[in-house]
N, C-alpha and C positions, 0 to 999 in steps of 0.2 A: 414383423419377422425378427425373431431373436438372431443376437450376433455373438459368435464367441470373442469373448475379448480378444485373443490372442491372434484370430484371424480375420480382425479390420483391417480391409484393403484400400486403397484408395477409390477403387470402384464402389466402395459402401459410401465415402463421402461425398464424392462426384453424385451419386443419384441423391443426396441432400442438399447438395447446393443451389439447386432451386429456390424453393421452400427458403431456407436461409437466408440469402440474399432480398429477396420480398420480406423479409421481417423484417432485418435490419435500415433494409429502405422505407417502411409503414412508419417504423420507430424513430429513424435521422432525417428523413425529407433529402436524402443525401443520395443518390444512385453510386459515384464514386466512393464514397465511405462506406456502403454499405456492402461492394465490392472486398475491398479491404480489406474491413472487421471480417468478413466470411476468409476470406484468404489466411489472414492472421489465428482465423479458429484452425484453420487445416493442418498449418504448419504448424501451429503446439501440437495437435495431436499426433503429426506423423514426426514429430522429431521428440515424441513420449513426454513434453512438458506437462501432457494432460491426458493421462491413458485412461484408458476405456476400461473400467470395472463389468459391466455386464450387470450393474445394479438397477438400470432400468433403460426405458430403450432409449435406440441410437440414436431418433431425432431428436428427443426429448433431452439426452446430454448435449447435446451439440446445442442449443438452444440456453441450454443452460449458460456454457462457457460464452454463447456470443451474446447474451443476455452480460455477463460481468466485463465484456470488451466494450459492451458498449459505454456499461455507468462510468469505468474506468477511462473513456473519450471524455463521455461528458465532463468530468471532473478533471481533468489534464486544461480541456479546451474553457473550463469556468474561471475566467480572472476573477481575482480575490481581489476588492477593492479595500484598500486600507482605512482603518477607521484613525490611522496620526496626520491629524490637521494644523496646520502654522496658524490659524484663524478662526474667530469666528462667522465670518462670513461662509469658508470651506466648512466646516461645519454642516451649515445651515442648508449646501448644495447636496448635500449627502441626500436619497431617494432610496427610499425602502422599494425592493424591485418588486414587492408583492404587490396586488391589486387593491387598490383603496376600497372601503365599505362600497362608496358608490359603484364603482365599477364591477365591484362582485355582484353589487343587486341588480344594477342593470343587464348582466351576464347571466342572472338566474334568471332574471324576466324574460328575457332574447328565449335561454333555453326552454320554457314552461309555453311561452308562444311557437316555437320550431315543434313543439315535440305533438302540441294541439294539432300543427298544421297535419304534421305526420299524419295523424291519425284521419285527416280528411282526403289523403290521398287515393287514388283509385288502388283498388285491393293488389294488385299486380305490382306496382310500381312502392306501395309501405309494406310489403315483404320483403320486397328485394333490400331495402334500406334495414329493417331492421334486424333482418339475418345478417347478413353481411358488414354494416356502420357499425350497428348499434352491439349485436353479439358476436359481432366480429369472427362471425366465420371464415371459410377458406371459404376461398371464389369456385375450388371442385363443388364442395360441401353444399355450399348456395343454387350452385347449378344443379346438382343433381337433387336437392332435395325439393325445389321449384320443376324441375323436371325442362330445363332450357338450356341454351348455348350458355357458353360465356361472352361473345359478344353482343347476345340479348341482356343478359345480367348488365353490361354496363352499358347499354341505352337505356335500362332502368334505370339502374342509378343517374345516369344524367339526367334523364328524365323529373326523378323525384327530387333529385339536388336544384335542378332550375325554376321548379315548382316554388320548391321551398323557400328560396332566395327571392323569386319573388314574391314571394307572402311575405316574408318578415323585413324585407327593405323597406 
């Protein structure tokens, strides 16, 4: 539903906050922060730090902005280890935080086996995963498109999550 810029109410962001809130929580594993960040989009917007053009729609901006709150967390909350060491032993203690060859091939192997399992699951239960995990739809989206509840959608997914976990333990 199109909005005129001029007449965003707080009742247009209020019926977004939903929606919001679940992204920002999918994205931080954070419930409280992800409170927050939605809070923090509201108030730029209703105190004009971030006005609504009408250049596309209103969830899609509002996603946008809590999409740069968030990298802007991460990057607040990322300590910068210093690379000035007294020694060479400190030195020596320094750890690249990325994942060593080994651990990346062991993490493709893990995935290439999970993804096998998937596909042996009963038809019901590797839909529900791969709409929802894998293509990341919304939980309406999943539901209506499988034609069920949303509290069948997530006995699927448990279902095919507890399958899977023991397959590849």
């Amino acid at each position: 539903m199109p909005h005129d810029p001029a007449a965003l109410t707080w009742a247009d962001l209020a019926a977004q906050r939903a929606f919001l809130v679940r992204y920002a929580r999918h994205r931080l594993m954070d419930p409280s922060l992800a409170e927050d960040l939605v809070h923090d989009v509201f108030e730029a917007v209703m105190n004009g730090r971030a006005p609504f053009e009408g250049r596309s729609a209103l969830r899609s901006w509002l996603v946008g902005i809590l999409r740069h709150k968030i990298v802007d967390l991460v990057r607040q909350r990322s300590g910068h280890d210093s690379l000035d060491v007294d020694d060479a032993a400190e030195a020596c203690a320094l750890e690249c935080p990325a994942a060593r060859p080994d651990e990346v091939a062991e993490l493709r192997q893990r995935l290439a086996r999970t993804l096998d399992r998937l596909g042996e699951l009963p038809t019901a239960l590797r839909d529900a995963m791969q709409l929802r995990v894998l293509a990341e739809q919304s939980t309406d989206t999943v539901c209506r498109s499988l034609g069920i509840t949303e509290a069948n959608l997530f006995v699927r997914l448990h279902r095919a999550r507890s399958h899977l976990a023991a397959a590849v333990a």
